[in-house]
C-alpha positions as CSV (number, residue, x, y, z in Angstrom):
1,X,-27.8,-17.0,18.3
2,X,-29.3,-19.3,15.9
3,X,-32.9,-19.2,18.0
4,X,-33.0,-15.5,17.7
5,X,-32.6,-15.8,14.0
6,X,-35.9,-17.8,13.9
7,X,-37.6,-14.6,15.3
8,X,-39.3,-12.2,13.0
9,X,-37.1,-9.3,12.0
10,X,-39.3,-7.0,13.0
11,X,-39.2,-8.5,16.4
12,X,-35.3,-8.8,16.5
13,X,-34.8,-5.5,15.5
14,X,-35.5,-3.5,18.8
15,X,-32.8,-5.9,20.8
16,X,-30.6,-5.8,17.8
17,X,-26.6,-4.6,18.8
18,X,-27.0,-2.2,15.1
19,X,-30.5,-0.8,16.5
20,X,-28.6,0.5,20.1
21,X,-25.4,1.3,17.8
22,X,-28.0,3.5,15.8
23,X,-29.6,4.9,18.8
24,X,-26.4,6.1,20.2
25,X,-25.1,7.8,17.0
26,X,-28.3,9.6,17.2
27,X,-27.9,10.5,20.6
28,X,-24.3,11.6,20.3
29,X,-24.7,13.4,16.9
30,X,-27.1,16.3,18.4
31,X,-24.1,17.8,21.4
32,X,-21.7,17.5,18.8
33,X,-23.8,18.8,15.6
34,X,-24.4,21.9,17.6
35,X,-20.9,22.7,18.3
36,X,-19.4,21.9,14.9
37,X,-22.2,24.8,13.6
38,X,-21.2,27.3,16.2
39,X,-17.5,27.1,15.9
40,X,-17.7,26.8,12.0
41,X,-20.4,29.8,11.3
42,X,-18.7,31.8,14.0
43,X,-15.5,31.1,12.7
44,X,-16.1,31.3,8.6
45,X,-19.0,34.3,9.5
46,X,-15.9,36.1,11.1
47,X,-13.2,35.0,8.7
48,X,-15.6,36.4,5.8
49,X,-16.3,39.8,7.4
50,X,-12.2,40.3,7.7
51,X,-11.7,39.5,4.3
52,X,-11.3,43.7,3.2
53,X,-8.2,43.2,5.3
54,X,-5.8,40.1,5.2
55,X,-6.6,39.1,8.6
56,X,-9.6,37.2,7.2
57,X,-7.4,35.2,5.1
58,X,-5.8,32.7,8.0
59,X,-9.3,33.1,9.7
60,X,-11.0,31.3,6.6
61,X,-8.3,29.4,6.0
62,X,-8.6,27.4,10.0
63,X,-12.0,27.6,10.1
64,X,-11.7,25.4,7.3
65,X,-9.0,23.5,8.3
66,X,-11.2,23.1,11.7
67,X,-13.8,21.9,9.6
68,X,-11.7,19.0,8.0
69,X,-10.7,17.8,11.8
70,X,-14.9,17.7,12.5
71,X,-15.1,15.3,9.5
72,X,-12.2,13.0,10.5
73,X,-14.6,12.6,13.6
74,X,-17.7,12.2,12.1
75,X,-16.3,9.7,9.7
76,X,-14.3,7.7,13.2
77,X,-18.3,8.0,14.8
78,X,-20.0,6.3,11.4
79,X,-17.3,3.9,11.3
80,X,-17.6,2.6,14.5
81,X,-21.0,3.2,15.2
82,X,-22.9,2.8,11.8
83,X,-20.4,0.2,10.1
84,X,-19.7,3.1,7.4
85,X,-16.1,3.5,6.4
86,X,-15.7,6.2,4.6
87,X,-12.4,7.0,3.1
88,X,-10.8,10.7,4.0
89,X,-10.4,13.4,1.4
90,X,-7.4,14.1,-0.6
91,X,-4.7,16.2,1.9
92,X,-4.7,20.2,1.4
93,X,-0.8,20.1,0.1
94,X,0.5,24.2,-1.1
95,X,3.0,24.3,-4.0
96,X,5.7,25.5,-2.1
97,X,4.6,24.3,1.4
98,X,4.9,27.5,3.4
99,X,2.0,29.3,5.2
100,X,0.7,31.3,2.5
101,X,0.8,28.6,0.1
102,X,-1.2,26.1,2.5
103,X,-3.4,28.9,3.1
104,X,-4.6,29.3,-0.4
105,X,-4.9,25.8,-1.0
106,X,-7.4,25.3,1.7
107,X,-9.2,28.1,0.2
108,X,-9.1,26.5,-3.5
109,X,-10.2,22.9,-2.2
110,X,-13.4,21.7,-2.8
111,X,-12.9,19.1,-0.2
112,X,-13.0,21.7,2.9
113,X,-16.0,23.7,1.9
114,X,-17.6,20.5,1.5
115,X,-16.7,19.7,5.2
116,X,-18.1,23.2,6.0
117,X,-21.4,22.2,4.2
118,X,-21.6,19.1,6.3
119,X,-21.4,21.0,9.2
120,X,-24.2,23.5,8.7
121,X,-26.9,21.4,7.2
122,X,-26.3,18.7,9.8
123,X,-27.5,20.3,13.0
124,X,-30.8,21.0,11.7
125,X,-31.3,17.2,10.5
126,X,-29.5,16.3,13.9
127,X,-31.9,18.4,16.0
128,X,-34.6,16.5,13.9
129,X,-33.9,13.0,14.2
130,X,-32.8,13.4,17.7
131,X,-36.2,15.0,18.4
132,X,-38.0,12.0,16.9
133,X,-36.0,9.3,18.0
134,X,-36.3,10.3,21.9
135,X,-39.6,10.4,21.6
136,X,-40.5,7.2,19.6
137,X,-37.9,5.3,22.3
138,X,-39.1,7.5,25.6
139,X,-43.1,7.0,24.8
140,X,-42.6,3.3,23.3
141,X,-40.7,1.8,25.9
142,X,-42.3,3.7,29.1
143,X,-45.7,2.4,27.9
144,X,-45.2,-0.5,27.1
145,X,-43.5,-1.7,30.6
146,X,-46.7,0.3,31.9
147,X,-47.7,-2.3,34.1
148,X,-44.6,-2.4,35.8
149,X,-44.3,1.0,37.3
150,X,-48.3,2.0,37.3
151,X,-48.3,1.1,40.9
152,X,-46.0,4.3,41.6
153,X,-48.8,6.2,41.0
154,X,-51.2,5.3,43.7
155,X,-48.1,4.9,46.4
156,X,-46.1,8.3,45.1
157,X,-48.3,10.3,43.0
158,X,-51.9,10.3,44.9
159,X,-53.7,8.9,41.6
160,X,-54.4,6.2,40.3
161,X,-52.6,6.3,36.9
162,X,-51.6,8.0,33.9
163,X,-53.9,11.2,33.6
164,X,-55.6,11.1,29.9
165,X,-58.1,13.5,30.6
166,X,-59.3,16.2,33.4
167,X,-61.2,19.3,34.8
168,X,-62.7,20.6,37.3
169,X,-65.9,18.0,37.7
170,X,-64.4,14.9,35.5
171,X,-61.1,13.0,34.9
172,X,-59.9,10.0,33.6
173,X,-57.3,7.5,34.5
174,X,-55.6,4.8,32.9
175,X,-55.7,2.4,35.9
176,X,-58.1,-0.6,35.2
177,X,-56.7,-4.0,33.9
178,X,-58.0,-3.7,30.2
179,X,-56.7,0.2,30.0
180,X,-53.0,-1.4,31.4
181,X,-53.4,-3.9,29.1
182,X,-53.9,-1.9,25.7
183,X,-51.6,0.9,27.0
184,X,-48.9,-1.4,27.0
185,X,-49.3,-2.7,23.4
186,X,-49.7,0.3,22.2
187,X,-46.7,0.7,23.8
188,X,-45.1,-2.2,22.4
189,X,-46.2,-0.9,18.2
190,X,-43.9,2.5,19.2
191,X,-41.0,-0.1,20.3
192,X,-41.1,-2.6,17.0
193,X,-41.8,0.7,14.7
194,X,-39.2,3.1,16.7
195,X,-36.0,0.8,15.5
196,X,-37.1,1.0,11.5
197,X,-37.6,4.8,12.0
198,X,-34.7,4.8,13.5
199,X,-32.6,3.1,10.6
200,X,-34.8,5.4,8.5
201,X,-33.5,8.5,9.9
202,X,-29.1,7.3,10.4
203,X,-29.6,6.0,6.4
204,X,-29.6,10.3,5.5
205,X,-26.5,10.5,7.6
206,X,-25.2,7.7,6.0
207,X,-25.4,9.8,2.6
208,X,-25.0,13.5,4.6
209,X,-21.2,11.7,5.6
210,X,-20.3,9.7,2.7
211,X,-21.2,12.5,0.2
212,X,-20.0,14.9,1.7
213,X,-16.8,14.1,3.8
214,X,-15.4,11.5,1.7
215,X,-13.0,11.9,-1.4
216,X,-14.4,14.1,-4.2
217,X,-15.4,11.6,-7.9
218,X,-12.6,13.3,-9.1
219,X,-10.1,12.1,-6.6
220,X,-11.3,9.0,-6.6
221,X,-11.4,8.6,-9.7
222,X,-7.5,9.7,-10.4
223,X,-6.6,7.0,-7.3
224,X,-8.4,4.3,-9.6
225,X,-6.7,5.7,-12.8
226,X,-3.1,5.6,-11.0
227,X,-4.0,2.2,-9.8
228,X,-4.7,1.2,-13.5
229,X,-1.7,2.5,-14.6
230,X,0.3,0.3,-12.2
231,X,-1.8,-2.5,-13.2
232,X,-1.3,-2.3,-16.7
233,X,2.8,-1.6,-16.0
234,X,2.9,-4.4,-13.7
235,X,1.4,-6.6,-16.5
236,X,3.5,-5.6,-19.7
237,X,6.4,-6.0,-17.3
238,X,5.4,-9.9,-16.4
239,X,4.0,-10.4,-20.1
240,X,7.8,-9.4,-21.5
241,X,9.1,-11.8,-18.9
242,X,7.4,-14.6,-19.3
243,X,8.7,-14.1,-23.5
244,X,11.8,-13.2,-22.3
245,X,11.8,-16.9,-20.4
246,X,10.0,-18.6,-23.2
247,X,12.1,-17.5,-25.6
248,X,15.6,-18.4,-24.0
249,X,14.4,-21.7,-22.9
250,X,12.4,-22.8,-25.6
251,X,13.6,-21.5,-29.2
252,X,17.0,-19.9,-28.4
253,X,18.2,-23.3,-27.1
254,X,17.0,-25.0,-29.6
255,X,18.5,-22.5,-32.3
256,X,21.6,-22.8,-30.3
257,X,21.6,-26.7,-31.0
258,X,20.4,-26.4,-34.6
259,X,23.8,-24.2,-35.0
260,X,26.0,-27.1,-33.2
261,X,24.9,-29.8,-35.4
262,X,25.3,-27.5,-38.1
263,X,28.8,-27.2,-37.4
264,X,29.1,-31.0,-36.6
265,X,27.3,-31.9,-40.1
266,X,30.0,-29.3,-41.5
267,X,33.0,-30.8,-40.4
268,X,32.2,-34.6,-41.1
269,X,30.4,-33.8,-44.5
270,X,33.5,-34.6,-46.2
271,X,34.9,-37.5,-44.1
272,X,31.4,-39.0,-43.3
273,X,28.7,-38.2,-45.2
274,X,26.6,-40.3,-43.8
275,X,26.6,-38.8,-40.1
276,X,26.5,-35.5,-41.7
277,X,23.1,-36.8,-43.1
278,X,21.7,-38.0,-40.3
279,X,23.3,-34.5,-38.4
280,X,21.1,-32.5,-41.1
281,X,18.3,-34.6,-40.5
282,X,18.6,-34.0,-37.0
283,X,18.7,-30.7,-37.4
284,X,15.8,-30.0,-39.7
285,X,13.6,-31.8,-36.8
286,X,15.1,-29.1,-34.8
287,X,14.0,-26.4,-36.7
288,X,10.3,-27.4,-37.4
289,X,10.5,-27.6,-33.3
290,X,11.5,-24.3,-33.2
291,X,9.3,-22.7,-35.5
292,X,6.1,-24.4,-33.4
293,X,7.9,-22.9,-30.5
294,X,8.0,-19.4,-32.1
295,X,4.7,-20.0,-33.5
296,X,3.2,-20.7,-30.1
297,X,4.7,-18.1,-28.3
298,X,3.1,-15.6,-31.2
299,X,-0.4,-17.1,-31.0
300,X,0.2,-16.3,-27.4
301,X,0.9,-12.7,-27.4
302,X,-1.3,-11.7,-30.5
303,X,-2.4,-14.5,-33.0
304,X,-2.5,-13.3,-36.8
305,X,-5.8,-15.3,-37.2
306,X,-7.1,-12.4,-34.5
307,X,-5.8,-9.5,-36.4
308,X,-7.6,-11.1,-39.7
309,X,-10.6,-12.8,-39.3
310,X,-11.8,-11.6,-35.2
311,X,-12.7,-13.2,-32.0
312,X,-14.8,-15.8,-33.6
313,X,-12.0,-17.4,-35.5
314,X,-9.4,-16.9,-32.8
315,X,-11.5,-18.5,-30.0
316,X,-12.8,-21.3,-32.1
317,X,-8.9,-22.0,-32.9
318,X,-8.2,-21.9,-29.3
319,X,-11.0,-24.1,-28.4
320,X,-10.2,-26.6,-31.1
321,X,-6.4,-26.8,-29.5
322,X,-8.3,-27.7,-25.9
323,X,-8.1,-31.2,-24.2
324,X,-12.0,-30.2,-23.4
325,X,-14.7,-30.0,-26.3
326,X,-15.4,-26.2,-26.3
327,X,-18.6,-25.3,-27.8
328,X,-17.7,-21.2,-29.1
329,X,-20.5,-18.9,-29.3
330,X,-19.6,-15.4,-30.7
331,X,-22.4,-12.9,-31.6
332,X,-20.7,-9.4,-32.0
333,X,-22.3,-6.5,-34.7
334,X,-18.7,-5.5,-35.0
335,X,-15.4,-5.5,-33.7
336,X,-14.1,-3.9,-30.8
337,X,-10.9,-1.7,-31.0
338,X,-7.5,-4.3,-30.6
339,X,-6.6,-3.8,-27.4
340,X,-9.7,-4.9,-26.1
341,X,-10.2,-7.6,-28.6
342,X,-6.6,-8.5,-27.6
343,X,-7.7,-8.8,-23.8
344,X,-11.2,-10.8,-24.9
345,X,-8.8,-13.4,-26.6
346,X,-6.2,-14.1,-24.0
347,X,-8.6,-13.7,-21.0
348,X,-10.9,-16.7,-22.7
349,X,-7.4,-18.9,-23.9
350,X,-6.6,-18.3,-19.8
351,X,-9.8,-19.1,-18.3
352,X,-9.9,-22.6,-20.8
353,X,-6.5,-22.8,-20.1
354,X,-7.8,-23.5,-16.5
355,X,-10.7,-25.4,-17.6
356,X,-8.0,-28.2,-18.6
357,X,-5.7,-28.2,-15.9
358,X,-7.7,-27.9,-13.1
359,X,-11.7,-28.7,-13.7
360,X,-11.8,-32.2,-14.7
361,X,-14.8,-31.3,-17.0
362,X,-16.0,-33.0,-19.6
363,X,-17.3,-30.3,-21.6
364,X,-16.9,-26.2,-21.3
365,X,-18.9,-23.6,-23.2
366,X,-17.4,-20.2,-24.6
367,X,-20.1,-17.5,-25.2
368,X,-19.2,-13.4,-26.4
369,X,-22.1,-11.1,-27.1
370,X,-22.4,-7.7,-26.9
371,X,-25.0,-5.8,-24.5
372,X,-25.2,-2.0,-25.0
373,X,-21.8,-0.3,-24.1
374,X,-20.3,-3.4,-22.9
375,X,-18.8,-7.0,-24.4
376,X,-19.3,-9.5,-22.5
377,X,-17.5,-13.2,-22.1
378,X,-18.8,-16.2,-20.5
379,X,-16.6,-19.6,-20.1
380,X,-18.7,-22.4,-18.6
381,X,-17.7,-25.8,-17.3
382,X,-19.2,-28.8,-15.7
383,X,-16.4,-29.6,-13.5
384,X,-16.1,-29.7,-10.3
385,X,-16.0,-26.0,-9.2
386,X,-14.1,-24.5,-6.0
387,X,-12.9,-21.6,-8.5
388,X,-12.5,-18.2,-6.7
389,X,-10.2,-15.6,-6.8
390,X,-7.4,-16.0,-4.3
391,X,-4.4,-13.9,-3.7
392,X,-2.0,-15.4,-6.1
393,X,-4.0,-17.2,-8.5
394,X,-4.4,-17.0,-12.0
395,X,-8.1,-15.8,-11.6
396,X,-6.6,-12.8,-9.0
397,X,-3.9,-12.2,-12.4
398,X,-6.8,-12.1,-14.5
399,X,-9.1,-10.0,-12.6
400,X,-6.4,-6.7,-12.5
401,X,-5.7,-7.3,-16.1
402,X,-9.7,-7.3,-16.6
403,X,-10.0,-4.3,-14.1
404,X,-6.9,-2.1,-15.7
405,X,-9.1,-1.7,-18.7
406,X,-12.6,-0.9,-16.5
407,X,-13.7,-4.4,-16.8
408,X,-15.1,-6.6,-14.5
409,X,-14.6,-10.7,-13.5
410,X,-16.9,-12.4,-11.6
411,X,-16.4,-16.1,-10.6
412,X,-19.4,-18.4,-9.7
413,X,-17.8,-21.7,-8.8
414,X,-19.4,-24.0,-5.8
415,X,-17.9,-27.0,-4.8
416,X,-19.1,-29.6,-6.8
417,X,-19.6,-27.3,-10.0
418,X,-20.3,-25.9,-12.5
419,X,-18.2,-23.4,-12.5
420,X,-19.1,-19.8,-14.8
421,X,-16.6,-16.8,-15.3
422,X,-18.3,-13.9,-16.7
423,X,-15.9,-10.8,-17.6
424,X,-17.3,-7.0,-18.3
425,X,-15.2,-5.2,-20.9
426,X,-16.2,-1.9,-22.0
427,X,-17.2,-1.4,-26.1
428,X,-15.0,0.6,-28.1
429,X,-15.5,0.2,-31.6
């Protein structure tokens, strides 16, 4: 495998397993193209000119139910044949899920007439790059293995070659050693062109299937929406949590033991001032331990210094608070709207957050700009890389937080460093 790789591409490309995968897709596509476009015209052509009477109605309605079955298999055939997967179209569901209700759905979704699209403007473009493939493969590959089987015309035939021109006084034969000779390459030009035509010709059914027998923007774009949504739940859920936990085992036990020596430093204040003293004393250490707590688990959550002052205060407050030197770069016109200023801050305190624990750099760089409808965060480090976003890591938490809000995070971390996190969040001013 690694020899053939050393080969020229264009020299690969005729022996290539996607080139035959190709070649068969073509091959299959024309049988098939022609009966999907007689049973769907018959059928809809039939179904249309019934409509004055309600027999039309179920007519329509199969034909393009039938149509929907011919795009599960086209999209099965590109899968397997084309490496194009291609998701199926949202399912024809009627309000009250009897006949007549499933009926008019079918008729209403965009989805089905689509699928009856595919099927008419295919067979033409099948017929078409059927045509030319055939020929390209029949004419490339019988000429170039010329000299193998020219012999069959002198011993079968009663000539002495392939026939290029004749009449009735002159003819002319390809039969001598130089004519063989150039036959075949010319020969072998249709089989190292015939493979790139080829890929030429599958690449419009590669749009004819995915644009038109795959889920509608719309769909797809409620699917991402609801995916959001579950997202963002997920994360508010986990975010009061994690409080929830921080709060109970941080300040609410230490508020719980400020009380009890309180109550101690209450009871002996009379009897032993001097315990209750050092009680009080106690406790006051306490308290300023408890308000750093509460103080912490604020900045956490929503940091007053990034409602007043922006992400250039709250990220060079951050970054001062980091084991690493930070250098903060922040070059903004304005400021986005909170909730996206919110996610800006806590995705940079995560990312240097990870920076500490886990590059072992000596020095990490924080950089927010603005680039048309988009703000955009770097975090650099010269660690020692072998970041990536992994089922269960903090980058994967990260990356579905960034992504609820249309964002994106992208991780470029080779062993050995430096590792770079870039995040995508849209503007809103």
């Amino acid at each position: 495998m690694a020899a053939s790789h050393r080969l020229p591409a264009a020299i690969r490309a005729p022996f290539e397993a996607r080139t035959w995968r190709a070649f068969g897709y073509v091959l299959i596509g024309l049988p098939l193209s022609v009966l999907w476009f007689a049973l769907s015209v018959s059928l809809v052509s039939a179904g249309a000119g019934l409509l004055i009477t309600f027999l039309g109605v179920p007519i329509l309605a199969g034909a393009l139910a039938m149509c929907r079955g011919f795009g599960a298999v086209e999209r099965a055939r590109a899968r397997g044949l084309l490496d194009l997967d291609v998701a199926a179209p949202e399912p024809v569901r009627g309000r009250t899920g009897g006949a007549f209700s499933w009926m008019g759905a079918m008729l209403k979704s965009g989805a089905s007439w689509r699928h009856l699209l595919y099927a008419i403007l295919h067979m033409p473009w099948a017929v078409f790059s059927f045509s030319v493939t055939v020929a390209l493969w029949a004419w490339g590959w019988s000429l170039f293995t010329y000299p193998l089987w020219q012999w069959t015309f002198p011993a079968w035939v009663g000539q002495d070659g392939i026939q290029l021109y004749g009449d009735a006084t002159h003819s002319f034969y390809l039969d001598a050693p130089f004519e063989i000779a150039v036959t075949s390459l010319i020969g072998l030009v249709f089989v190292l062109i015939g493979p790139w035509v080829l890929r030429g010709l599958v690449s419009v059914d590669r749009l004819l299937v995915s644009g038109l027998l795959g889920p509608s923007r719309l769909a797809s774009r409620v699917t991402e929406l609801e995916s959001d949504r579950g997202v963002v739940v997920d994360t508010a859920a986990a975010d009061l949590r994690r409080i929830e936990r921080d709060l109970h085992d941080g300040a609410q036990a230490r508020l719980a033991a400020l009380a009890m020596d309180l109550g101690l430093a209450k009871e002996k204040l009379a009897r032993d001032p001097q315990a209750a003293a050092v009680l009080v004393d106690e406790a006051h250490g306490e308290v300023k331990l408890a308000l750093q707590e509460l103080r912490d688990l604020a900045r956490g959550i929503h940091p007053a210094v990034l409602t007043d002052r922006g992400l250039d205060a709250a990220l060079s407050a951050v970054a001062s608070r980091c084991a690493v030197p930070v250098a903060v770069d922040v070059d903004l016109p304005a400021r986005p709207v909170p909730a996206i200023e919110g996610i800006a801050y806590f995705t940079v305190s995560e990312l240097l957050q990870n920076v500490t624990r886990h590059s072992r750099a000596r020095r990490a760089w924080v950089d927010v700009w603005r680039t048309g409808d988009r703000l955009m965060l770097q975090v650099r480090d010269d660690g020692v890389g072998g970041a990536g976003i992994g089922d269960g890591s903090g980058l994967a938490g990260l990356s579905e937080r960034v992504g609820a809000v249309d964002g994106v995070l992208a991780v470029d971390s080779p062993a050995g460093g430096p590792t770079t996190v870039t995040v995508e969040l849209p503007w809103r001013a």
